[in-house]
matplotlib code that plots the C-alpha trace (Angstrom):
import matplotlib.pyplot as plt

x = [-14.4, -15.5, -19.0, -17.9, -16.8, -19.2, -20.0, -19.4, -15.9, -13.4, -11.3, -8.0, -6.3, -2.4, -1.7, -3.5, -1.7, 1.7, 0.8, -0.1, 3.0, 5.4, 3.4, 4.6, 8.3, 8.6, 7.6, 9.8, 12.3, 11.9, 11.3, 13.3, 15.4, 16.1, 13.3, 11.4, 8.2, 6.6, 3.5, 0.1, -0.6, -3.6, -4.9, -5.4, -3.1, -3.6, -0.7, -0.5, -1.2, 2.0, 4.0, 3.1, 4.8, 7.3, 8.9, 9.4, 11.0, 8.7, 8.9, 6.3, 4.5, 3.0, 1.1, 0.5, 2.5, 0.0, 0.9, 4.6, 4.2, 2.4, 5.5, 7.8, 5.7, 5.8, 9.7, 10.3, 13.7, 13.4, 15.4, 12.4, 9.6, 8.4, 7.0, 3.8, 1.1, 0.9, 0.0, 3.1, 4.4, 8.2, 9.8, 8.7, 9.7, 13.2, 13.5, 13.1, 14.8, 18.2, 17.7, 17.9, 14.4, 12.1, 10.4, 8.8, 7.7, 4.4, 3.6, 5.3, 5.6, 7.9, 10.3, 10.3, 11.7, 14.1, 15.6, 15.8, 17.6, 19.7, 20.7, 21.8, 23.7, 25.9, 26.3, 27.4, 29.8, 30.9, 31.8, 33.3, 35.8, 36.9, 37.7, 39.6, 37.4, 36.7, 33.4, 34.5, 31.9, 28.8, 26.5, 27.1, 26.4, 23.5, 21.6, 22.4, 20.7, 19.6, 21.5, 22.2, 25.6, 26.5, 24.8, 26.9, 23.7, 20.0, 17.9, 14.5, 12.0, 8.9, 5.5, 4.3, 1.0, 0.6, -3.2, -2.9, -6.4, -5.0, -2.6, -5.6, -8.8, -12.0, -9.6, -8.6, -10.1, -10.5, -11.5, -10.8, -10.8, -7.5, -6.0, -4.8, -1.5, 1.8, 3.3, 1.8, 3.7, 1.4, 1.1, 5.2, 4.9, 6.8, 10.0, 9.5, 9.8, 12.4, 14.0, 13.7, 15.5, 18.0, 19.3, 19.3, 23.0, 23.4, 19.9, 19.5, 16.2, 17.1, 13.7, 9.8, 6.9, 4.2, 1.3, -2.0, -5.4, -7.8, -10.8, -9.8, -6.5, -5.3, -1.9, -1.8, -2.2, 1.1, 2.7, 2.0, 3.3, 6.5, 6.9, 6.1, 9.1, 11.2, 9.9, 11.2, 14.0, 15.1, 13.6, 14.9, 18.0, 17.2, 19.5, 17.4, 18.1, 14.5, 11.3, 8.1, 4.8, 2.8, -0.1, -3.3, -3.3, -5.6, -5.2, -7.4, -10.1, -11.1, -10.4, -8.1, -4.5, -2.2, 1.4, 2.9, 0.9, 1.9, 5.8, 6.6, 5.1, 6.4, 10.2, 10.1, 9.1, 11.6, 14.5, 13.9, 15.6, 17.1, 19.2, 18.4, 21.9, 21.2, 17.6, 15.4, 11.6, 9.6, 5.8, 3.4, 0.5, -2.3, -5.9, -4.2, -1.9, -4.8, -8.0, -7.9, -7.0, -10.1, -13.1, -16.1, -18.0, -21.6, -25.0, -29.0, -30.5, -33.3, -36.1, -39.0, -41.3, -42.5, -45.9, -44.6, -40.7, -38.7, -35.8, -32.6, -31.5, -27.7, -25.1, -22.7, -23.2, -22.5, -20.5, -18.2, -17.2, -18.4, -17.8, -17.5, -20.8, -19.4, -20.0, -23.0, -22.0, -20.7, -19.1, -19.9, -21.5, -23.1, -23.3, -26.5, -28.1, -30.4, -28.5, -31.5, -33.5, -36.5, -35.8, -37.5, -38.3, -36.4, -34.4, -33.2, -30.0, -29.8, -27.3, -28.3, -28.4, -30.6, -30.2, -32.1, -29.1, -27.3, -29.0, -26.1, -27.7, -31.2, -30.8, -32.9, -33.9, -31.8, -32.3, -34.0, -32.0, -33.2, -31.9, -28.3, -27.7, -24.0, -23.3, -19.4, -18.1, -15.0, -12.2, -13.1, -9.2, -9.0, -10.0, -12.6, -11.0, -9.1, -12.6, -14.8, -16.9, -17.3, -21.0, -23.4, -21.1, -17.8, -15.1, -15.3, -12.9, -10.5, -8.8, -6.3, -7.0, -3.9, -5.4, -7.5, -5.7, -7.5, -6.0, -7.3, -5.1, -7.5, -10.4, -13.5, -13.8, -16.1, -16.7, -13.5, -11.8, -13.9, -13.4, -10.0, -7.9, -11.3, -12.3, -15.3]
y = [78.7, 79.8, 79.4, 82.8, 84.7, 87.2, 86.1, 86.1, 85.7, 83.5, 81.3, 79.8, 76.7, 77.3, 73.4, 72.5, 75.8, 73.9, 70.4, 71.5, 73.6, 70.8, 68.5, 70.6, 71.1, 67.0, 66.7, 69.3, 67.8, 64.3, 64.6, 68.1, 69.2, 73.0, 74.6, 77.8, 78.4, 81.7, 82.0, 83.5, 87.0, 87.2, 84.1, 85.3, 88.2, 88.7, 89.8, 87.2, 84.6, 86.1, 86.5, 82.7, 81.7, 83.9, 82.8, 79.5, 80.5, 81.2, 84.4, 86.3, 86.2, 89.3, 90.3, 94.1, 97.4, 97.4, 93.7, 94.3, 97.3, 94.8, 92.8, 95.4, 96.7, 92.8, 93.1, 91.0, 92.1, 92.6, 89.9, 88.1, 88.9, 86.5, 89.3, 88.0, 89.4, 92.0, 95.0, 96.0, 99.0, 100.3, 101.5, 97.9, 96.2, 97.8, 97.2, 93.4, 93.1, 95.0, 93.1, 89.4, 88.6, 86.2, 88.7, 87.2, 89.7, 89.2, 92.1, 93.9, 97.1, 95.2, 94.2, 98.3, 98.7, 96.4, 98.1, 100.9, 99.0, 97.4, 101.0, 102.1, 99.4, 99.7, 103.3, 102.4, 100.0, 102.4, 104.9, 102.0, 101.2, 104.7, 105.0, 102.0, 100.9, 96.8, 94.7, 93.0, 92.5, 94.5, 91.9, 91.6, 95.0, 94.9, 93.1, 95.1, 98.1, 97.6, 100.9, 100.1, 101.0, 97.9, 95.2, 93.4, 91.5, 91.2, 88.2, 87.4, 85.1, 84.7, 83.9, 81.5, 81.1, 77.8, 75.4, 73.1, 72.3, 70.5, 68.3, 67.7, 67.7, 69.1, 70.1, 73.6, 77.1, 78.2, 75.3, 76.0, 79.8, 80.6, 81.8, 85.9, 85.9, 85.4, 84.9, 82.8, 79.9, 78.7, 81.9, 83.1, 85.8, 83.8, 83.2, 87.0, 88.0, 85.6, 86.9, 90.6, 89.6, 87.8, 90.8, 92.9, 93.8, 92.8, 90.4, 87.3, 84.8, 82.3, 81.6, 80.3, 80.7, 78.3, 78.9, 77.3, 77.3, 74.3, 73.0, 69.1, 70.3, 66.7, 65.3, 65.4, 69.2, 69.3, 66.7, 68.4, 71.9, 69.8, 68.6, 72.1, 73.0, 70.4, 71.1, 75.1, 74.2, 72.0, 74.0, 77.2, 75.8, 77.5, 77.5, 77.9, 78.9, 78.3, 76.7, 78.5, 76.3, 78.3, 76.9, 75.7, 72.2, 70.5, 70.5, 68.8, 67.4, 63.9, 61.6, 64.0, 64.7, 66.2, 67.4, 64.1, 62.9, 66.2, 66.0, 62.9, 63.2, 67.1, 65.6, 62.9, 65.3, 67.5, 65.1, 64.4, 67.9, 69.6, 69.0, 69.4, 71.1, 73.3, 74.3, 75.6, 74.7, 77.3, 76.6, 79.2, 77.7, 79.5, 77.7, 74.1, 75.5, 77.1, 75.9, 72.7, 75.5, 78.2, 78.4, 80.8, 81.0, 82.2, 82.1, 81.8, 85.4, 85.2, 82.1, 83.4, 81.1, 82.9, 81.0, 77.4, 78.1, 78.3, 81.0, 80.9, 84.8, 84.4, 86.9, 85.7, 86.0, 84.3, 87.4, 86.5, 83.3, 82.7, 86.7, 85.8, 83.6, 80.6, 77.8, 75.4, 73.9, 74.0, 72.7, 73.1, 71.7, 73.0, 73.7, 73.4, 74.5, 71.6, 68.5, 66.7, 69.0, 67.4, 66.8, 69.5, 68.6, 71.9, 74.9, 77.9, 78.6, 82.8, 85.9, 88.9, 91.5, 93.0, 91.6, 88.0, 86.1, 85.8, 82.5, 79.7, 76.4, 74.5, 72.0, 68.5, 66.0, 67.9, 69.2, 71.9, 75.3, 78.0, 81.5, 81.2, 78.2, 78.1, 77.0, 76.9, 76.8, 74.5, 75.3, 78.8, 80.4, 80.8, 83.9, 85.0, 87.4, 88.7, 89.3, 90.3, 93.5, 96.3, 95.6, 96.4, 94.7, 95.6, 93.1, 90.5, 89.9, 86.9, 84.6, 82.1, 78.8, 76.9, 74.1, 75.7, 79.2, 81.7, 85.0, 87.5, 88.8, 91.1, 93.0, 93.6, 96.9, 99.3, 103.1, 104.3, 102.1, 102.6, 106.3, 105.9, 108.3, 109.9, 113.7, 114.7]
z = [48.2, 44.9, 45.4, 47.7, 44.9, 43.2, 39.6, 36.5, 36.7, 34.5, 36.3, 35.6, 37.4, 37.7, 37.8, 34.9, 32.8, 34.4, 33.1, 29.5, 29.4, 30.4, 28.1, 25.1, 26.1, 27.1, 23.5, 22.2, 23.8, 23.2, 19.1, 18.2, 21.5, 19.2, 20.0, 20.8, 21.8, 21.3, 23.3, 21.0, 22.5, 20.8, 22.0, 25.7, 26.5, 30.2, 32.0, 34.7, 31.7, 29.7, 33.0, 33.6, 30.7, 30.0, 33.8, 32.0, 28.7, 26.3, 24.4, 23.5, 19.5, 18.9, 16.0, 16.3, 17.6, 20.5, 21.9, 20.9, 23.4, 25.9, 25.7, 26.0, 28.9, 30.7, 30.5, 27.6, 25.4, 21.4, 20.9, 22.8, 20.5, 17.6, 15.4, 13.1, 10.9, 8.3, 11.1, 12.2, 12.1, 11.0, 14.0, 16.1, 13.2, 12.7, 16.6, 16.8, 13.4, 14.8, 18.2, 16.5, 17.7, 15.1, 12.2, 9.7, 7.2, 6.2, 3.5, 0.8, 2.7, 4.8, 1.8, 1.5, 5.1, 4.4, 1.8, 4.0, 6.4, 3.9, 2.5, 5.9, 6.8, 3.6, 4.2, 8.2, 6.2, 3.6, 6.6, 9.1, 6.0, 5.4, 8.8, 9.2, 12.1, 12.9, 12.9, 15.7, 18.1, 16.4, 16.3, 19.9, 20.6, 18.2, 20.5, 23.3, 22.0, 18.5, 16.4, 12.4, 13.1, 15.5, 13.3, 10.5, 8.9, 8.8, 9.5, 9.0, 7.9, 5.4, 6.2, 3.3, 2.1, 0.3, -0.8, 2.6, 1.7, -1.2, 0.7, 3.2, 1.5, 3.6, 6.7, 6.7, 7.5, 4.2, 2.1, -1.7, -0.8, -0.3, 3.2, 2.9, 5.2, 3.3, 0.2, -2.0, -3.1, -6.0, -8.1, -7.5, -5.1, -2.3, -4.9, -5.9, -2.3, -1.6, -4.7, -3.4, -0.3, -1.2, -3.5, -0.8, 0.6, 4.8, 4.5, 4.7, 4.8, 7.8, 8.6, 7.1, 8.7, 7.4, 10.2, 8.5, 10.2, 10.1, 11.2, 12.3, 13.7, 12.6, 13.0, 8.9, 9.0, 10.9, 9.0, 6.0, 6.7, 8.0, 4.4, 3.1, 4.7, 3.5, -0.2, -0.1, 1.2, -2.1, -4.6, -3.1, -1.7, 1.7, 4.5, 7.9, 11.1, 11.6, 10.7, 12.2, 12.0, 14.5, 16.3, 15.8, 17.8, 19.7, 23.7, 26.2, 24.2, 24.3, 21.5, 20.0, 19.9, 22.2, 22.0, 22.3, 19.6, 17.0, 17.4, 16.3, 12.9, 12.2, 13.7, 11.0, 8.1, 9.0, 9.3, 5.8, 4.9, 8.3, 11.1, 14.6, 15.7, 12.5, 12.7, 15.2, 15.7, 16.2, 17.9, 18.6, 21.1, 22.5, 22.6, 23.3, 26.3, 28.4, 27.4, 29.7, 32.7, 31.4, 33.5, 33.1, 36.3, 36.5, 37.9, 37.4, 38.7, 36.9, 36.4, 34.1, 32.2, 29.0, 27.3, 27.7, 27.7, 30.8, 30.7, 33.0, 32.6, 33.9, 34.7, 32.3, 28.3, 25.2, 24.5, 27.3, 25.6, 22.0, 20.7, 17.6, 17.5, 15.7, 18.3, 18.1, 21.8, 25.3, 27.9, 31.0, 34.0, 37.1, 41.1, 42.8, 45.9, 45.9, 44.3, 44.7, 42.5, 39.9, 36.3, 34.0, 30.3, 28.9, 30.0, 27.6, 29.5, 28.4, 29.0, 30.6, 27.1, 25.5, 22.9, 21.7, 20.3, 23.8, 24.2, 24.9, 25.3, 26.2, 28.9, 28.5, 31.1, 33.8, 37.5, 37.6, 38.3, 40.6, 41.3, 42.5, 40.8, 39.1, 35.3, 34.9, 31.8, 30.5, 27.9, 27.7, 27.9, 24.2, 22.4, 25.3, 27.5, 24.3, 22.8, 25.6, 24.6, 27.1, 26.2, 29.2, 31.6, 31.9, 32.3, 34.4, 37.3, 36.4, 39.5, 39.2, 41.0, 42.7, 45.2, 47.9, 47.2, 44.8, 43.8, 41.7, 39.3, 37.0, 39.0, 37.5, 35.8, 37.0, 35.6, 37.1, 34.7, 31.7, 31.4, 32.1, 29.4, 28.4, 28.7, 28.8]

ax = plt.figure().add_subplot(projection="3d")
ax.plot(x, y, z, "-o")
ax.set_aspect("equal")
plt.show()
């Protein structure tokens, strides 16, 4: 059936999304049954994606006023959200905040919007006093339509930046460079923040959020924020509604780990300081949900040899699914017309720009591919749609695979599209 489809075109198979999904809330539930999972925006933020998820729970973790208007616009409530990042912007901010939804400030120009919210809240009190009227039931209302004057008390969290490279040596992003998201435990500024808040009338920190990136994705890089967790909460005598160790784990890839192997060892480090009943785990997966389901479909039009170098010009680029340039390799495998094709010594497998870096791979010892040929690519759901250019082509139609049906649920965009809220 695809083989009927017009390429390029990603692909994504519904029960494969379903099996990775209920992989992670089996091991939620098996190693820390309080639990939320906020699903990355930013990793893949197309609307039958979100909807996908969001019909099984998971709230939406935003990191922008643009994708928290994308999850306003999906149907998801403030109190919904799991606000991240240091680009937000006050009014989405004071929204989430008043609604009881997950904010984790992230910057200093948030600890200036609390104050404001702080300073109006004790005026609301000052005036509900005087007039003899009764708290009873504001915080209910609060998150029914998020005014100042129906919330009793503010609650947030703070994103902390702490040296994970030196509690795993050669793993993370960053290396010795420091990371530049939070506050920074080593030099203070996380205590001075904390510090801030705490002095602030009507808020209160209930929350950390100790998201790290790393290269190995190991089970030790989640063990180790764990025990972050566990060592601000004694020195700073923190009581939390919730500990937030975002995302960044592995998820179909051989020989690595899954989400059964990850919760075991972050439930034993947090046992150490926090209880279950009392404290809620917060998980923000994106790549290791959909990758396994993420397909890039597209094919040879073009066989040209150039001096002694054969050429495969396909209709799909490396700008589709490596925008950023970073990888060195690729899965994928292919469909032929003629199974039984010969084996040619080397094939430069190229995109169709102009431009001489959208080369993906060379093929070795393989069949050799003719016009019409497909090359699918694997695990490709992960920061590629997000990060497609509207660079020669426009975006690609995506479908959504569930046994022999196939639905498209994003056409491809065409000039009508691309001038769409232009003059001109």
């Amino acid at each position: 059936m695809t083989e009927r489809i017009p390429t390029p075109y990603f692909l994504l198979d519904e029960p494969i999304l379903q099996r990775y999904f209920d992989m992670l809330t089996e091991a939620l539930k098996e190693n820390w049954p309080n639990y939320r999972i906020g699903y990355s925006f930013k990793t893949n933020s197309l609307p039958w994606l979100v909807n996908f998820y969001k019909k099984q729970g998971a709230y939406a973790e935003v990191v922008s006023r643009d994708e928290y208007g994308l999850a306003k616009y999906l149907g998801f409530q403030d109190s919904e959200i799991v606000y991240n990042g240091p680009y937000k912007d006050e009014q989405s901010f004071r929204d989430v905040v008043l609604a009881g939804g997950y904010v984790n400030v992230d910057s200093k120009w948030e600890l200036e919007w609390l104050t404001k919210l702080s300073e109006e809240l004790e005026e609301e009190k000052i005036l509900t006093d005087s007039s003899g009227n009764g708290e009873a039931g504001r915080e209910k209302k609060t998150r029914e339509n998020g005014k100042v004057s129906e919330v009793s008390e503010i609650r947030v969290g703070i994103r902390v930046n702490f040296n994970l490279e030196q509690m795993c040596p050669g793993e993370t992003t960053m290396g010795e460079t420091s990371g530049r998201f939070g506050f920074s435990y080593e030099n203070g500024e996380f205590a001075k923040a904390l510090s801030y808040v705490r002095a602030l009338p009507h808020v209160r920190v209930t929350g950390l959020h100790l998201h790290s990136s790393s290269k190995s994705r190991s089970i030790q890089i989640f063990r180790s924020i764990a025990q972050m967790a566990c060592r601000l909460k004694r020195e700073f005598d923190l009581t939390l509604s919730y500990v937030d160790i975002g995302g960044g784990y592995c998820g179909g890839m051989e020989g690595r780990p899954e989400y059964p192997d990850y919760f075991p060892a972050i439930a034993e480090e947090l046992h150490r300081e926090f209880d279950p009943e009392q404290t809620q785990l917060v998980v923000e997966p994106g790549i290791s949900l959909i990758s396994k389901g993420s397909f890039f479909v597209t094919s040879v039009i073009d066989v040209r040899d150039i001096r002694d170098t054969r050429y495969l010009i396909t209709d799909g680029s490396r700008f589709n699914i490596d925008a950023t340039m970073i990888k060195s390799s690729y899965l994928y495998h292919t469909r032929l017309q003629n199974p039984s094709a010969s084996v040619m010594d080397r094939q430069e497998i190229t995109g169709y720009t102009c431009m001489e870096c959208d080369r993906l791979f060379t093929m070795e010892n393989l069949p050799e591919l003719q016009t019409g040929d497909q090359i699918i690519y694997e695990n490709v759901g992960g920061y590629t749609i997000s990060l497609n250019p509207l660079f020669i082509q426009y975006f690609p139609a995506v479908y959504v695979r569930n046994g022999e049906q196939m639905t498209e649920v994003r056409r491809k965009w065409t000039a009508k599209e691309y001038v769409q809220g232009n003059i001109w």
